[in-house]
C-alpha positions in Angstrom: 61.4 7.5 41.4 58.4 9.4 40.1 59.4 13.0 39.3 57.2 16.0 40.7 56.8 19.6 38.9 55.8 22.5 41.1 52.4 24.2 40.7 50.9 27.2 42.5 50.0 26.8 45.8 52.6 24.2 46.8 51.2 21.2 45.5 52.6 19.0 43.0 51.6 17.4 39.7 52.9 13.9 39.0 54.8 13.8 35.7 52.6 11.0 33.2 54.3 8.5 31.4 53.2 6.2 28.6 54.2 2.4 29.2 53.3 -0.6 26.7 50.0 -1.9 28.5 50.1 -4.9 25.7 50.8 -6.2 22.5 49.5 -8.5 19.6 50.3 -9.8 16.0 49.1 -11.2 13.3 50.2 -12.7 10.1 48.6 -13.9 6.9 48.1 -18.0 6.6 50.4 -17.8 3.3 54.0 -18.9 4.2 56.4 -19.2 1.2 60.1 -20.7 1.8 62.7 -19.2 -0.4 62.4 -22.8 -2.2 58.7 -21.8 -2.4 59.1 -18.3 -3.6 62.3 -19.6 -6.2 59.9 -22.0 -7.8 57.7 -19.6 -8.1 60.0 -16.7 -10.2 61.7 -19.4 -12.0 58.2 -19.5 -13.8 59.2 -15.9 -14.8 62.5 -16.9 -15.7 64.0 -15.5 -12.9 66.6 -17.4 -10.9 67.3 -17.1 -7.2 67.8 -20.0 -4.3 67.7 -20.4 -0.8 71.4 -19.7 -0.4 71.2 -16.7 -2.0 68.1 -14.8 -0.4 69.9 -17.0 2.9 73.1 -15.6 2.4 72.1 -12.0 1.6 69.5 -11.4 3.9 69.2 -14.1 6.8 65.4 -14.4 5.0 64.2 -17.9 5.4 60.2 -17.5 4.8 57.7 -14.9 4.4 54.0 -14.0 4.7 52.0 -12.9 2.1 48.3 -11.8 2.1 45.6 -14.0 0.0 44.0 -11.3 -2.7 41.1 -8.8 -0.8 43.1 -8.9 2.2 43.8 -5.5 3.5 46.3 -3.6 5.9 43.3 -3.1 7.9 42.2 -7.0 7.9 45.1 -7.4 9.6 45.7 -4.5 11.6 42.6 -5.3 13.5 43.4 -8.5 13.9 46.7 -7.9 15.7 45.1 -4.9 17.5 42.2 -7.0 19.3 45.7 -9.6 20.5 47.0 -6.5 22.2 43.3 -5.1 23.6 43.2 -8.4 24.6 46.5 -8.7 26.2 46.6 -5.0 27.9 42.4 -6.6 29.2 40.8 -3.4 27.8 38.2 -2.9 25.6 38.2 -1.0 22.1 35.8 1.3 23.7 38.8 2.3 26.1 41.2 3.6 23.6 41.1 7.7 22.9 44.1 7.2 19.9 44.4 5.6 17.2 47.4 5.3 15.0 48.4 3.2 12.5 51.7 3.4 10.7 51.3 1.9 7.0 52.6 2.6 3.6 50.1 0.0 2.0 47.0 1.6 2.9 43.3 0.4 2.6 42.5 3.4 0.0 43.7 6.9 -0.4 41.7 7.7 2.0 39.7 8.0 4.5 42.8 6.6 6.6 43.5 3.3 7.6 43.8 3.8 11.1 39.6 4.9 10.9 39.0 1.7 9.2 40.8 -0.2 12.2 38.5 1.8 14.6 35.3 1.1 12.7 36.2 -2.7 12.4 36.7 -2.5 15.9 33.0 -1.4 16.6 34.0 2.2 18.2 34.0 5.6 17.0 35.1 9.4 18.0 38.6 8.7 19.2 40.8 10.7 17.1 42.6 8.3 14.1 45.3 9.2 11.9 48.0 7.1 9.9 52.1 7.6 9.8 53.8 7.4 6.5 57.3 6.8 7.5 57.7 3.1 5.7 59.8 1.1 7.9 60.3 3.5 10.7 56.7 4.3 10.7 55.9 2.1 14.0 58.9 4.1 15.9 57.0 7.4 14.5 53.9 6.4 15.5 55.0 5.0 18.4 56.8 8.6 19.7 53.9 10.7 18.1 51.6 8.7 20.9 54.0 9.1 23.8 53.8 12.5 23.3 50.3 12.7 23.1 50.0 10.8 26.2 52.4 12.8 28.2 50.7 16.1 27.0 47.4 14.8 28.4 45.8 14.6 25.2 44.8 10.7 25.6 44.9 8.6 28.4 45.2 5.1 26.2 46.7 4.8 22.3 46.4 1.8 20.1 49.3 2.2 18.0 49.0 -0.6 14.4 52.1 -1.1 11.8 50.1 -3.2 9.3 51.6 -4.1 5.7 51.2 -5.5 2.4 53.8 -4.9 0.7 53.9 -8.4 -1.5 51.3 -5.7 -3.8 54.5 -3.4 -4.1 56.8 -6.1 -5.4 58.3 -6.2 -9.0 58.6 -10.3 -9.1 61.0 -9.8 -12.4 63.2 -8.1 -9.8 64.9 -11.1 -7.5 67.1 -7.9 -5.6 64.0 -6.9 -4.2 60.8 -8.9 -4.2 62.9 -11.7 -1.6 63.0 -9.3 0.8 59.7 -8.3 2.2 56.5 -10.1 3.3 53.4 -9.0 5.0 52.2 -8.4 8.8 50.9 -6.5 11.2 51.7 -5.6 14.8 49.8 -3.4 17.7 51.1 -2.3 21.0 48.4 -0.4 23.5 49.9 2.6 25.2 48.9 3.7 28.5 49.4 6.6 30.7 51.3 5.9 33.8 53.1 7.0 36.8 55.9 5.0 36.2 58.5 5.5 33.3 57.7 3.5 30.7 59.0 5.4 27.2 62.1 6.9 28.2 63.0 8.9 25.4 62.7 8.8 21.7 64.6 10.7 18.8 63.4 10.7 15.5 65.3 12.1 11.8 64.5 12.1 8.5 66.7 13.2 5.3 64.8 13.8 2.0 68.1 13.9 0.3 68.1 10.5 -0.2 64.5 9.4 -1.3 65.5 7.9 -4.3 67.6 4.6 -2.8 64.2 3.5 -1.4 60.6 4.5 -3.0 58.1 3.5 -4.7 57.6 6.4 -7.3 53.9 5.6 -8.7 51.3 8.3 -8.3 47.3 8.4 -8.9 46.5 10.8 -11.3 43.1 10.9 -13.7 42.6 7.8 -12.0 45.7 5.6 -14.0 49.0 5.0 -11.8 51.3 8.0 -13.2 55.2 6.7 -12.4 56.5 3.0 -11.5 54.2 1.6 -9.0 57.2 -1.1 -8.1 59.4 -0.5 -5.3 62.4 0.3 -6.0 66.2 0.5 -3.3 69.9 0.5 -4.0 70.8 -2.0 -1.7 74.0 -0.7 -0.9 73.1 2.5 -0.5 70.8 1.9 1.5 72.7 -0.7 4.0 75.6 1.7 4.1 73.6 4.7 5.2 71.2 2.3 7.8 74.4 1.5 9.3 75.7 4.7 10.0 72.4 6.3 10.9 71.3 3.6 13.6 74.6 3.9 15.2 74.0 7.4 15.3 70.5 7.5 16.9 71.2 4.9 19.6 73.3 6.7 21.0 71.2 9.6 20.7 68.6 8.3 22.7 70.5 6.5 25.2 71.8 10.0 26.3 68.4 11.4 26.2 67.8 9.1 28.9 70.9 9.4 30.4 72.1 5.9 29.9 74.2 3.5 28.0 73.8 0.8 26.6 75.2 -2.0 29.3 71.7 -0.7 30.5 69.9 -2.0 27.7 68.5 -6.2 28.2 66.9 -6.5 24.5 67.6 -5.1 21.1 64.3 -4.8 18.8 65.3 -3.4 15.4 63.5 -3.4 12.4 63.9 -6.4 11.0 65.5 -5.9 7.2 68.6 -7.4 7.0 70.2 -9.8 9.3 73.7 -8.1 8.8 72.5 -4.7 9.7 71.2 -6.3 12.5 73.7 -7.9 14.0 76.2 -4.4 13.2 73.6 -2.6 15.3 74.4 -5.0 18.1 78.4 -5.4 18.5 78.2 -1.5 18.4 76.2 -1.0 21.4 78.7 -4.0 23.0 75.2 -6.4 23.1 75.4 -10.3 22.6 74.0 -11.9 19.6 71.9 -13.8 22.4 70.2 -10.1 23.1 68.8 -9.3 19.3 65.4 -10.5 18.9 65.0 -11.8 15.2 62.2 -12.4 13.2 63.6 -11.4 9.9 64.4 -15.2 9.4 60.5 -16.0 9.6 59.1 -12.9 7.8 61.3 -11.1 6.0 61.1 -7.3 6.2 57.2 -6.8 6.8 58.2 -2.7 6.8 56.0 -0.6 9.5 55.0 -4.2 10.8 58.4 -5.5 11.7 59.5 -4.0 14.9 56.0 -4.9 16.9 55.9 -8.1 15.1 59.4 -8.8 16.6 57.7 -7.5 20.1 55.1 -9.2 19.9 56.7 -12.6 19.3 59.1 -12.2 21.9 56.9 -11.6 24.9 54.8 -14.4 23.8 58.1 -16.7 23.8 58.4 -15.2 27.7 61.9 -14.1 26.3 61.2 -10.4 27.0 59.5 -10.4 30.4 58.2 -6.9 32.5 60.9 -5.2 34.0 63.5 -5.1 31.0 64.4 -2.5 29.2 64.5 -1.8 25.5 66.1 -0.3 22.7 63.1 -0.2 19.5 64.9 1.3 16.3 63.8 1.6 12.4 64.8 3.1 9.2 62.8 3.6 5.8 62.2 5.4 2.9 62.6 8.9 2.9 65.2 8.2 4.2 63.8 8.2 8.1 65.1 6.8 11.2 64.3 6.8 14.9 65.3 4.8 18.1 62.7 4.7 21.1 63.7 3.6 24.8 61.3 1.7 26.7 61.4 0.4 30.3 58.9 -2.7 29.7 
């Protein structure tokens, strides 16, 4: 039931939701195996296989992006599959937001490259650092904006490249990630849609994940490699999406038997399937992607969206539970009545 405030004069004002109007994807042509992407380091003298990265990860292939191809290539890309499925136009959109840690440039932003390669201009256009939870950032940052009245209809863009990140002399990390991009379109509603969202972030433990180069004088100043303690990191991902789960599911005054599809970032098949058995949720439930694209960072979660609606798996009417963690270290769960 929509829910009514009281204004003067005894009318009412009808409460505005955001709800996902549509989505899209996009991912590079390049598609290594693990037998690919072995072959490859072994050139380097570094040795890794298919059961390994397999084993380890659930990470079966990955995309990466040819050389001059840019987060906002293929940002636009997947935002004109989700214009395109919401049936709007670019011209439509009053927000834009994309959610990146591979940027274009230093600036001007890559979300206002997205808009110009779109053909419009004056919406407002801003980018989310968050690394892998940028998309649930962003994602929140436009419900709000929505509910406030502040825009009417957000196009919200995790686009990576983080292959340009990777230290290939380092098999712990350069298996793990590929590159992507994903776009929902928000819309204001009457009817629920985004049903709550929590969002945390602990600077105390930047250094597991980073990548610690800086511009300065105009030479990188720092490593420019990305660098995680993969324990570390699991360890605390575990414990923190358990945590925020259940955050949000009381935020919306639910539980999880409420809950028809689990999207989490997709990192690490393990984590994954943790997350699920502790909200009680079948394997059969957990949309996974990781095993086609590795961990394509802000891209991941609307990736996995993306490619699940298009299957017809996850169909109007359902409700889900979006969740991330990154760098810095952040974290964030979003509910979403589909």
């Amino acid at each position: 039931m929509t829910q009514t405030l009281p204004v003067s004069g005894g009318a009412a004002a009808r409460t505005t939701y955001a709800r996902i109007a549509g989505t899209g994807s996009y991912l590079p042509p390049r598609r290594l195996s693990n037998q690919d992407l072995a072959s490859q380091l072994a050139q380097d003298g570094v040795e890794t296989s298919d059961d390994w990265i397999v084993g380890r990860t659930g990470i079966r292939f990955r995309h990466f992006a040819d050389e001059g191809m840019t987060s906002s290539d293929m940002g636009v890309q997947a935002a004109r599959h989700a214009l395109e499925a919401a049936g709007c136009q670019a011209a439509d959109i009053d927000l834009i937001i994309c959610a990146t840690s591979t940027p274009d440039m230093v600036f001007p932003s890559t979300a206002c490259l997205i808009q110009h390669k779109l053909g419009v201009a004056g919406c407002a256009a801003f980018d989310v650092q968050a690394v892998c939870s940028g998309f649930v950032y962003a994602l929140s940052v436009a419900d709000s904006m929505i509910r406030s009245g502040a825009a009417r209809k957000a196009l919200i863009v995790g686009a990576e490249v983080f292959s340009r990140l990777l230290d290939f002399k380092d098999r712990t990390t350069c298996v793990l990630f590929g590159d992507g991009a994903g776009a929902v379109v928000l819309e204001a509603s009457d009817q629920p849609g985004i049903l709550a969202s929590r969002l945390h972030a602990d600077g105390r433990h930047a250094d597991i994940l980073c990548t610690p180069g800086a511009i300065v004088g105009g030479q990188v100043l720092g490593d420019p490699f990305l660098k995680m303690q993969g324990q570390a990191v699991f360890k605390l991902a575990i414990s923190v999406m358990d945590s925020v789960t259940s955050e949000v599911l009381a935020a919306a005054g639910c539980d999880a038997s409420t809950v028809d599809w689990l999207v989490p970032h997709q990192a690490n098949i393990r984590i994954m399937q943790t997350a699920a058995r502790k909200l009680a949720m079948t394997m059969d439930q957990l949309i996974v992607t990781v095993d086609q694209h590795g961990n394509t960072s802000a891209a991941s979660i609307p990736l996995a969206l993306d490619h699940a609606i298009r299957q017809g798996r996850i169909q109007r009417g359902q409700r889900l539970l979006l969740e991330g963690m990154g760098g810095g270290f952040t974290w964030g769960a979003v509910l979403v009545d589909y």
